[in-house]
CHARMM internal coordinates of N, CA and C (Angstrom, degrees):
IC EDIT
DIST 1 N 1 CA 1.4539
DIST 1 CA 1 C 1.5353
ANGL 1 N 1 CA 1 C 110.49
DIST 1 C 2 N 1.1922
ANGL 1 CA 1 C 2 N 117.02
DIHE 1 N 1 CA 1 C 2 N -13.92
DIST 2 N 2 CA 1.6682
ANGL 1 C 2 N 2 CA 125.96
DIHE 1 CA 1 C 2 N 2 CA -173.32
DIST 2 CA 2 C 1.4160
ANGL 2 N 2 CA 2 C 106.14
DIHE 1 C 2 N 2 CA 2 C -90.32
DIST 2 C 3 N 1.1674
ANGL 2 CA 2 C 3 N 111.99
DIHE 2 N 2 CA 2 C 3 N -48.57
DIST 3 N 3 CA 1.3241
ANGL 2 C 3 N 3 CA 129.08
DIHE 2 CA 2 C 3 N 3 CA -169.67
DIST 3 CA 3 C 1.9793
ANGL 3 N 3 CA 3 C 98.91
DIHE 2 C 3 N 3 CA 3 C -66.95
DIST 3 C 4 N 1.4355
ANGL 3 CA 3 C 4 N 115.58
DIHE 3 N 3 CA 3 C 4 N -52.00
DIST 4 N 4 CA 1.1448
ANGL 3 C 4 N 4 CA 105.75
DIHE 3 CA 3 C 4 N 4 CA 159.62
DIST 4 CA 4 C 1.2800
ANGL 4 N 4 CA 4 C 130.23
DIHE 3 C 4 N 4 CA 4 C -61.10
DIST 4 C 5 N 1.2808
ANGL 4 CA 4 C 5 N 146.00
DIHE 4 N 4 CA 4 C 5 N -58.41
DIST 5 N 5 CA 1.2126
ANGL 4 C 5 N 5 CA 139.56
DIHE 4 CA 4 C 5 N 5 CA 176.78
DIST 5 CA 5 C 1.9197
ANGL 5 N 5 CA 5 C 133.86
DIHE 4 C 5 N 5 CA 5 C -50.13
DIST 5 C 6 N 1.5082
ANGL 5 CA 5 C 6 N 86.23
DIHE 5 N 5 CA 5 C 6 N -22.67
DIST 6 N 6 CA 1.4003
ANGL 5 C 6 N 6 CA 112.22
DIHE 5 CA 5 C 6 N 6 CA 172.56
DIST 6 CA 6 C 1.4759
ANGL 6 N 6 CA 6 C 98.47
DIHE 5 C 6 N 6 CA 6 C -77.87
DIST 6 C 7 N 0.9945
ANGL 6 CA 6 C 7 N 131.07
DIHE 6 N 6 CA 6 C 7 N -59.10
DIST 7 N 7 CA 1.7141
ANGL 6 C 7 N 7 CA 137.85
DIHE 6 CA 6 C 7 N 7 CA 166.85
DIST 7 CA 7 C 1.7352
ANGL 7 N 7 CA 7 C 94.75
DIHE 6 C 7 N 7 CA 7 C -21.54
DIST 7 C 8 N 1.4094
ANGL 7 CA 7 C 8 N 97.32
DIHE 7 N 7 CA 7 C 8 N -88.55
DIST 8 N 8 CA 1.1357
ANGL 7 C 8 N 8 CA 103.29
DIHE 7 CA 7 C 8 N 8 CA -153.16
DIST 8 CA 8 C 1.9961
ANGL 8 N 8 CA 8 C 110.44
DIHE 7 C 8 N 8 CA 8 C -72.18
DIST 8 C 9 N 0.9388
ANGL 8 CA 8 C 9 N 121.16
DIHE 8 N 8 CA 8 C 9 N -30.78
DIST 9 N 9 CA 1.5843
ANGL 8 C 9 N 9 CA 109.47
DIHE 8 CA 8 C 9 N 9 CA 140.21
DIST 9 CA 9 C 1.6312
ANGL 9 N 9 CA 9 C 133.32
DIHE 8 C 9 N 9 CA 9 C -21.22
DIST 9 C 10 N 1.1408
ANGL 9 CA 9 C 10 N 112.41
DIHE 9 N 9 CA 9 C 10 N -36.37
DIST 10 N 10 CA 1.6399
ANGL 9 C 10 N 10 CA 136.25
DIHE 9 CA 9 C 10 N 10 CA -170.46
DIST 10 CA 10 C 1.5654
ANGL 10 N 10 CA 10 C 100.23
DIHE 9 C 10 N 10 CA 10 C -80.88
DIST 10 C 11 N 1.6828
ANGL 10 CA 10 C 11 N 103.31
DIHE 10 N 10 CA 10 C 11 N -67.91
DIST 11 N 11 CA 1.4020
ANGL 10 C 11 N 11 CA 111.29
DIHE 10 CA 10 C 11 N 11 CA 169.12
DIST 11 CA 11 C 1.1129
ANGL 11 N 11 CA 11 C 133.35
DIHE 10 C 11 N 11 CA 11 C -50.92
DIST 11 C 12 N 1.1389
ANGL 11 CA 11 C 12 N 119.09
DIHE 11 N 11 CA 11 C 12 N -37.79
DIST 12 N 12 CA 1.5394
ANGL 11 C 12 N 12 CA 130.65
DIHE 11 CA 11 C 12 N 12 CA 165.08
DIST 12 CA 12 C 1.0926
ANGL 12 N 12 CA 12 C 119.05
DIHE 11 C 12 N 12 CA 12 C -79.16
DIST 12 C 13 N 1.5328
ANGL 12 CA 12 C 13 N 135.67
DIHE 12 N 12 CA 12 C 13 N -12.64
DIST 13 N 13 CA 1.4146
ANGL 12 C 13 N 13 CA 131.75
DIHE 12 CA 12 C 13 N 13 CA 170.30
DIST 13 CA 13 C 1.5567
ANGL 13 N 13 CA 13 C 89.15
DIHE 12 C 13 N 13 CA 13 C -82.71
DIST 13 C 14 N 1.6640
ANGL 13 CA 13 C 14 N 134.48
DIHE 13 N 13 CA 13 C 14 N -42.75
DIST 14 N 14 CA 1.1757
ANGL 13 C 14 N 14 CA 128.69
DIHE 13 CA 13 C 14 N 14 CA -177.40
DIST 14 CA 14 C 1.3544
ANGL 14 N 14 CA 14 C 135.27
DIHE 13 C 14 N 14 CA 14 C -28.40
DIST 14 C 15 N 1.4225
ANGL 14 CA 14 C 15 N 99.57
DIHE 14 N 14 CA 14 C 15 N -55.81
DIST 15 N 15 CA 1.2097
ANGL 14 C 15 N 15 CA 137.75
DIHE 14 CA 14 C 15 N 15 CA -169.09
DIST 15 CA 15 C 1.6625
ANGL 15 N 15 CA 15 C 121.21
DIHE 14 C 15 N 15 CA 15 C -76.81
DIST 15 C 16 N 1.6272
ANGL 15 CA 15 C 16 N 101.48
DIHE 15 N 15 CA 15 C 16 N -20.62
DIST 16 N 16 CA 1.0382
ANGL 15 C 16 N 16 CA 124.72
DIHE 15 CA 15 C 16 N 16 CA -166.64
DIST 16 CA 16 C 1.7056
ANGL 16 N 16 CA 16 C 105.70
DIHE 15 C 16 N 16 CA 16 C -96.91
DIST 16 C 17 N 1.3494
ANGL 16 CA 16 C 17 N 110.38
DIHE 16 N 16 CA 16 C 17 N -23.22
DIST 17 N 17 CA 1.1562
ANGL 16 C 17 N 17 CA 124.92
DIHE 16 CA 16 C 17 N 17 CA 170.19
DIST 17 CA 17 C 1.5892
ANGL 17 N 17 CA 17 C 125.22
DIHE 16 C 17 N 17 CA 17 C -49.04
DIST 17 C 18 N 1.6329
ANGL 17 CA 17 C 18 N 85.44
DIHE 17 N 17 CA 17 C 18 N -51.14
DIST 18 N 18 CA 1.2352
ANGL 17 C 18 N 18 CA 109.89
DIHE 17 CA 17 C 18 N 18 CA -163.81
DIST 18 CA 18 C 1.3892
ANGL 18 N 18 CA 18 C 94.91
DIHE 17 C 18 N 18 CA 18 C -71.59
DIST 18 C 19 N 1.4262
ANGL 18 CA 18 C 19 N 110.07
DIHE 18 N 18 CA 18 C 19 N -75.19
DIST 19 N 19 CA 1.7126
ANGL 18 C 19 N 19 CA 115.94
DIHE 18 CA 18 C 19 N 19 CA 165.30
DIST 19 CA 19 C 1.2840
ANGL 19 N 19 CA 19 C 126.16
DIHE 18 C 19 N 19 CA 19 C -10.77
DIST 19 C 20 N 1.3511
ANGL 19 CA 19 C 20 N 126.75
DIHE 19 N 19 CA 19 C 20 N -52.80
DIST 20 N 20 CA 1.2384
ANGL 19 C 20 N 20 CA 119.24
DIHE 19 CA 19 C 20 N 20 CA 168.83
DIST 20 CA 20 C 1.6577
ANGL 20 N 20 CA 20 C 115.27
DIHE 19 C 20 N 20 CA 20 C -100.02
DIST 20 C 21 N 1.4403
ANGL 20 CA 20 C 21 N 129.41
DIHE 20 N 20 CA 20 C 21 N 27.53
DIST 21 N 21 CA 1.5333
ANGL 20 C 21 N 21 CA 114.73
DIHE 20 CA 20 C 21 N 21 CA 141.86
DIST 21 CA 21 C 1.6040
ANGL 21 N 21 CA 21 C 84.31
DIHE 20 C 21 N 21 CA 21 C 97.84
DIST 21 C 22 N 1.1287
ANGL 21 CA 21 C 22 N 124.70
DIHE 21 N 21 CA 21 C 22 N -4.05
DIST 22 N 22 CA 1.8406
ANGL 21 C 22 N 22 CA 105.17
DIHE 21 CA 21 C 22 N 22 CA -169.15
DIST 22 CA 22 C 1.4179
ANGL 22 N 22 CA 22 C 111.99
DIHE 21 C 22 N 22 CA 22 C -79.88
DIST 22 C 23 N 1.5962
ANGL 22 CA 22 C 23 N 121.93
DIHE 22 N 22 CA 22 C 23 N -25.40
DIST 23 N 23 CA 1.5768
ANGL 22 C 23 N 23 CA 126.20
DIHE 22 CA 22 C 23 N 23 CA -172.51
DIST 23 CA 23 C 1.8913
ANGL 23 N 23 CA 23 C 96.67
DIHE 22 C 23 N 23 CA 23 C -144.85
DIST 23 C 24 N 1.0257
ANGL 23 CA 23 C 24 N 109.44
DIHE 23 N 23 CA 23 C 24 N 143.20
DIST 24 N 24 CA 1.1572
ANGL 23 C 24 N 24 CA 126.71
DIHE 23 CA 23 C 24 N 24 CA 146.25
DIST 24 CA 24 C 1.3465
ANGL 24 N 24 CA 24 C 140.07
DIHE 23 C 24 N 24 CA 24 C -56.08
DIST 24 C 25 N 1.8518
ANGL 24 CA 24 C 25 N 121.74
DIHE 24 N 24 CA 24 C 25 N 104.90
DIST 25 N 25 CA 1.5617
ANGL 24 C 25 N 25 CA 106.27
DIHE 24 CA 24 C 25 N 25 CA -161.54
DIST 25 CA 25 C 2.0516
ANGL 25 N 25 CA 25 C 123.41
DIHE 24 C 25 N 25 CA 25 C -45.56
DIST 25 C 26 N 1.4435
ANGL 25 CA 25 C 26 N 130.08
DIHE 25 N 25 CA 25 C 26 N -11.11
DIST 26 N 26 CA 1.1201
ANGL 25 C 26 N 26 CA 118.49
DIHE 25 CA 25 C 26 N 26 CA 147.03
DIST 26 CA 26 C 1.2359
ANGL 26 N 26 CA 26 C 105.53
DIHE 25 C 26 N 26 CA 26 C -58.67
DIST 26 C 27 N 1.1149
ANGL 26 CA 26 C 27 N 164.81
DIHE 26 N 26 CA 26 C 27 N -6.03
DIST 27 N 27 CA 1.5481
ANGL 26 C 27 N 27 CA 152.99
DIHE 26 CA 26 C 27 N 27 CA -155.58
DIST 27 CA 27 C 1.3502
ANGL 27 N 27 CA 27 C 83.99
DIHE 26 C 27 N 27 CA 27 C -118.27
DIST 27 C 28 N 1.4356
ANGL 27 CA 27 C 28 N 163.01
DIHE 27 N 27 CA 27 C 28 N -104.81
DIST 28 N 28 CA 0.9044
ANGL 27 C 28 N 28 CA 148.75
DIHE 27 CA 27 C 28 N 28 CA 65.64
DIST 28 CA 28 C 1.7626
ANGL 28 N 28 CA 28 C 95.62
DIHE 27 C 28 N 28 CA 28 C 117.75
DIST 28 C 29 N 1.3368
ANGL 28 CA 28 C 29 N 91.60
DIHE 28 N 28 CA 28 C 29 N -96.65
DIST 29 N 29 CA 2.0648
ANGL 28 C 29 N 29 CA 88.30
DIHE 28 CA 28 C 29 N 29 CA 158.02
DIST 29 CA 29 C 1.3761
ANGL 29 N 29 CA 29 C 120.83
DIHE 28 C 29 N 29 CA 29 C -61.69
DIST 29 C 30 N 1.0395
ANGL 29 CA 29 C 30 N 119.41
DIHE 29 N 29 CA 29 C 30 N -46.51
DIST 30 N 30 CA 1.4610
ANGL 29 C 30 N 30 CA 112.32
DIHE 29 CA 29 C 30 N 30 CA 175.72
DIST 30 CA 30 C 1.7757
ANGL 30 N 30 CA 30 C 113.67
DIHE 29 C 30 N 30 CA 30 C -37.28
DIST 30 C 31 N 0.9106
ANGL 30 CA 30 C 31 N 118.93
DIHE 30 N 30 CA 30 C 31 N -56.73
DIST 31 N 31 CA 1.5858
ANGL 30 C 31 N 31 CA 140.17
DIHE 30 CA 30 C 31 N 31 CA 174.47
DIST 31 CA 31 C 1.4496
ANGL 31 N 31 CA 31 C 75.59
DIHE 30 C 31 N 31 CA 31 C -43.80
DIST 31 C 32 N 1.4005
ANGL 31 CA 31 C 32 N 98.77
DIHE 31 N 31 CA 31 C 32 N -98.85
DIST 32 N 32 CA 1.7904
ANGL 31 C 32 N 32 CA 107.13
DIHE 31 CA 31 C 32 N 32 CA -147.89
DIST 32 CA 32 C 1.4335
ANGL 32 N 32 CA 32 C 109.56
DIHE 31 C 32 N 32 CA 32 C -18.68
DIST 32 C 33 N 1.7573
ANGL 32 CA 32 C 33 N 104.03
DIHE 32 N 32 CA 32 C 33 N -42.39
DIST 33 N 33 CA 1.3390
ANGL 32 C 33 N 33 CA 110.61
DIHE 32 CA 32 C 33 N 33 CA 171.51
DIST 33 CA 33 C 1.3312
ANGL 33 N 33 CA 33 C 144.36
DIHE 32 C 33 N 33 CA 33 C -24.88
DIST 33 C 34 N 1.2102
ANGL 33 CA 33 C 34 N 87.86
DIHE 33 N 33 CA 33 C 34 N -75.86
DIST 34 N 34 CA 1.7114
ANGL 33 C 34 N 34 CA 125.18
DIHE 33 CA 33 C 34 N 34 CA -171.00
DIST 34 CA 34 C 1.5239
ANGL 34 N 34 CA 34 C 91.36
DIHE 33 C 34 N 34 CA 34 C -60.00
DIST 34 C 35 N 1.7098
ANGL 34 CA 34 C 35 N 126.71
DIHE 34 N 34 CA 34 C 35 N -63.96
DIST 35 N 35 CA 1.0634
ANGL 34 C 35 N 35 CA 126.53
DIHE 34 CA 34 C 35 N 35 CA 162.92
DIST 35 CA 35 C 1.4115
ANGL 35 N 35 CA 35 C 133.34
DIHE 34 C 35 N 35 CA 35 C -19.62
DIST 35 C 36 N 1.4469
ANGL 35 CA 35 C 36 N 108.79
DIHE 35 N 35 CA 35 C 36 N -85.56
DIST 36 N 36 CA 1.6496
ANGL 35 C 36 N 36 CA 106.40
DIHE 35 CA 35 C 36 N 36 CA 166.51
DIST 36 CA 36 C 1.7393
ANGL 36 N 36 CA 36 C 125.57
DIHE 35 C 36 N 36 CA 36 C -50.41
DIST 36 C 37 N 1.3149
ANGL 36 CA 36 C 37 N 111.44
DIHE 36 N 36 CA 36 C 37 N 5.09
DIST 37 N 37 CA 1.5052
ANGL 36 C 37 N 37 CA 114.18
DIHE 36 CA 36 C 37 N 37 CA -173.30
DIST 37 CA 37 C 2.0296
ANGL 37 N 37 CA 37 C 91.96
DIHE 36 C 37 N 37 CA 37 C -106.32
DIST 37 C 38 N 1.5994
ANGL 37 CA 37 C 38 N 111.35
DIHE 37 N 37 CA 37 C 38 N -37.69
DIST 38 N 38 CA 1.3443
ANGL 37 C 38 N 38 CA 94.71
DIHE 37 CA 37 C 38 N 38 CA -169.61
DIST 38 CA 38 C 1.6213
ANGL 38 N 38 CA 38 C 104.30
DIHE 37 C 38 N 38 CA 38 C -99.74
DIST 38 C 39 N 1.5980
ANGL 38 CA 38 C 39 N 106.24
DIHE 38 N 38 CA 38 C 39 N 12.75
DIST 39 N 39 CA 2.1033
ANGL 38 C 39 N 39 CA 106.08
DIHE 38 CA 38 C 39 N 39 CA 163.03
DIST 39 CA 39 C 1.1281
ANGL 39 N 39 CA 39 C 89.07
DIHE 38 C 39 N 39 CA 39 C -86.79
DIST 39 C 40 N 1.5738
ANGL 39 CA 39 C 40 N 156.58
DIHE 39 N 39 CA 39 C 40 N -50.66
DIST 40 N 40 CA 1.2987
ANGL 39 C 40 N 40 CA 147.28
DIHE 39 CA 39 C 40 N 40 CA -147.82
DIST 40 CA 40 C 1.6130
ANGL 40 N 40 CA 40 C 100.29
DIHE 39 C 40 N 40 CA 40 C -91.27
DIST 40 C 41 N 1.1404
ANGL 40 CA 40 C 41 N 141.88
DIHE 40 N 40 CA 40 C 41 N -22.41
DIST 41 N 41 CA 1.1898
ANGL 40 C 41 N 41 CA 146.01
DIHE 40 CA 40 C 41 N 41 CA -178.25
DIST 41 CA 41 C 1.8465
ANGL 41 N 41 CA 41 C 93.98
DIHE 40 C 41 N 41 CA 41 C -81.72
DIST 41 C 42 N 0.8006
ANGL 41 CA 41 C 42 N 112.40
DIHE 41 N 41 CA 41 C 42 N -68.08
DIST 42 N 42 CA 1.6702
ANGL 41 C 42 N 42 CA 116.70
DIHE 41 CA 41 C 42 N 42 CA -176.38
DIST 42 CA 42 C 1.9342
ANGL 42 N 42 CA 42 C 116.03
DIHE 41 C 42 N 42 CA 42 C -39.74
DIST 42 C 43 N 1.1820
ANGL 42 CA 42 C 43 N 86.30
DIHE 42 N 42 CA 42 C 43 N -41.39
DIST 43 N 43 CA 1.2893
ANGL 42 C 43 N 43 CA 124.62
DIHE 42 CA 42 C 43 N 43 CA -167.32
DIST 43 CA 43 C 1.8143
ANGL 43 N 43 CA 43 C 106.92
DIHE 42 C 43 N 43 CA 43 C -63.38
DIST 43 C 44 N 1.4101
ANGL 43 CA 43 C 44 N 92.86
DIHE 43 N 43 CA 43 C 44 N -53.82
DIST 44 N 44 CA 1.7587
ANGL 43 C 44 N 44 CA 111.60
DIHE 43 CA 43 C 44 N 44 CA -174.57
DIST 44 CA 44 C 1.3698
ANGL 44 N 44 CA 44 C 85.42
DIHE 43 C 44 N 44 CA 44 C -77.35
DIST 44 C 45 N 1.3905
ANGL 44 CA 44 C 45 N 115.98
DIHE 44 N 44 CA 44 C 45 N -55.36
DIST 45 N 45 CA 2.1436
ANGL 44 C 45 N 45 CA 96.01
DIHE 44 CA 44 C 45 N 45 CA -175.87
DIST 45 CA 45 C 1.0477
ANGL 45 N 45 CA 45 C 117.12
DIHE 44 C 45 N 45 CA 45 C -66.54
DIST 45 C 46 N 1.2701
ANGL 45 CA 45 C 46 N 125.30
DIHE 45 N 45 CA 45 C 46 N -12.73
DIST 46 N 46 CA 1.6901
ANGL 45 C 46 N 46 CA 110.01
DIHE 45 CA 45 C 46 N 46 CA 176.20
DIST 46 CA 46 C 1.3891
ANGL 46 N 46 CA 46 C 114.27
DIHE 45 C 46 N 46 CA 46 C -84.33
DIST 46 C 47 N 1.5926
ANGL 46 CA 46 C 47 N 118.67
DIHE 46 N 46 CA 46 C 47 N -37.09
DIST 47 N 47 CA 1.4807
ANGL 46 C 47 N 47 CA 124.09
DIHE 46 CA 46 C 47 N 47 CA 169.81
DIST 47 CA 47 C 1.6720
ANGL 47 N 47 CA 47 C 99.84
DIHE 46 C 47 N 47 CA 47 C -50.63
DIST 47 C 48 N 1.5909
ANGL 47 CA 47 C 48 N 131.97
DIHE 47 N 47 CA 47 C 48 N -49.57
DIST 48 N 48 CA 1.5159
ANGL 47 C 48 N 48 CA 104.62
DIHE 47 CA 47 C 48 N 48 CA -164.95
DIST 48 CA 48 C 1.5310
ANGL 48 N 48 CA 48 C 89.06
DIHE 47 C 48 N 48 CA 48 C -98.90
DIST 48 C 49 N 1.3201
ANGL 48 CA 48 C 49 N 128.96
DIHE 48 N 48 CA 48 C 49 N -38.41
DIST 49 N 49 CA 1.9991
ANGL 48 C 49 N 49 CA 94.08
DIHE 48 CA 48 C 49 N 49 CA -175.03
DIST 49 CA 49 C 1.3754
ANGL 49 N 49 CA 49 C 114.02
DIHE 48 C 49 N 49 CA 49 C -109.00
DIST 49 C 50 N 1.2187
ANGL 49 CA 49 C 50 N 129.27
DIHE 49 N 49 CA 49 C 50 N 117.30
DIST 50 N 50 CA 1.1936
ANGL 49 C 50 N 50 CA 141.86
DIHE 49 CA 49 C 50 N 50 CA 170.13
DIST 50 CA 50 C 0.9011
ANGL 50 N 50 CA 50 C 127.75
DIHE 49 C 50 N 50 CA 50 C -130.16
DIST 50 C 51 N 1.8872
ANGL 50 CA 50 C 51 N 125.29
DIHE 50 N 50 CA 50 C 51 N 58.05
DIST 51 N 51 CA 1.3905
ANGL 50 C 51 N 51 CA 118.94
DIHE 50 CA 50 C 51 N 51 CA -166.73
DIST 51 CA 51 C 1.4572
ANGL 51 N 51 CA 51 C 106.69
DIHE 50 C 51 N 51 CA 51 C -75.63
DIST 51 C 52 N 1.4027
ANGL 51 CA 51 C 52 N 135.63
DIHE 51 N 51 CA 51 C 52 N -9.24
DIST 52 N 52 CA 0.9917
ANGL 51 C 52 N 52 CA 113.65
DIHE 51 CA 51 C 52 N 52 CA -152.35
DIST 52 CA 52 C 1.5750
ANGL 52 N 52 CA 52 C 86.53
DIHE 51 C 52 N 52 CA 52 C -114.71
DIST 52 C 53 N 0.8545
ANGL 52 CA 52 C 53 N 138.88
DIHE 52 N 52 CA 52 C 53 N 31.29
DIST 53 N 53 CA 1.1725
ANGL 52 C 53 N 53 CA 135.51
DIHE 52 CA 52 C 53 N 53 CA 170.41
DIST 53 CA 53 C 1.8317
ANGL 53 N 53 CA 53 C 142.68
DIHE 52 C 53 N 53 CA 53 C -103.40
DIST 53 C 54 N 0.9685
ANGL 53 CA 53 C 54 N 116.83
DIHE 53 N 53 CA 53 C 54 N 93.77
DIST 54 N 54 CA 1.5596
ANGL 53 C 54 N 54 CA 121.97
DIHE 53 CA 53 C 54 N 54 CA -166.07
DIST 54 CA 54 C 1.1683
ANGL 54 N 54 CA 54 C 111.34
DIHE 53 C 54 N 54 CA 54 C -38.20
DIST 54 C 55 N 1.7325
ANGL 54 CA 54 C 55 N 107.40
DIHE 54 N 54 CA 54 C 55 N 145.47
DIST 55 N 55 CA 1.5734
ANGL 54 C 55 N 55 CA 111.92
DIHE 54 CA 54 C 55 N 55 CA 178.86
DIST 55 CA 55 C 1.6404
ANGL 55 N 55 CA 55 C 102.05
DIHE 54 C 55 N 55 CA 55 C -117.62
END
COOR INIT
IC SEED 1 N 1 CA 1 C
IC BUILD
């Protein structure tokens, strides 16, 4: 439920950006961008190094 609401928090601050004139929707995706590129990057290093992690 966190993981969703945090989602859609993101999107709606997105959107809201745009809405009020502060960034340009390239500005806007770009973020979303950059974002979903450094959760999947984090993501792939934690799947292969995780020494510190309990089994």
């Amino acid at each position: 439920a966190l993981t969703v609401f945090t989602g859609v928090l993101v999107i709606l601050i997105g959107f809201s950006r745009i809405y009020l004139g502060a960034h340009f929707p390239t500005d806007v995706l770009a973020g979303f961008s950059l974002g979903l590129c450094l959760v999947s990057l984090f993501a792939l290093f934690d799947e292969k190094y995780h020494p510190f992690r309990q089994k």
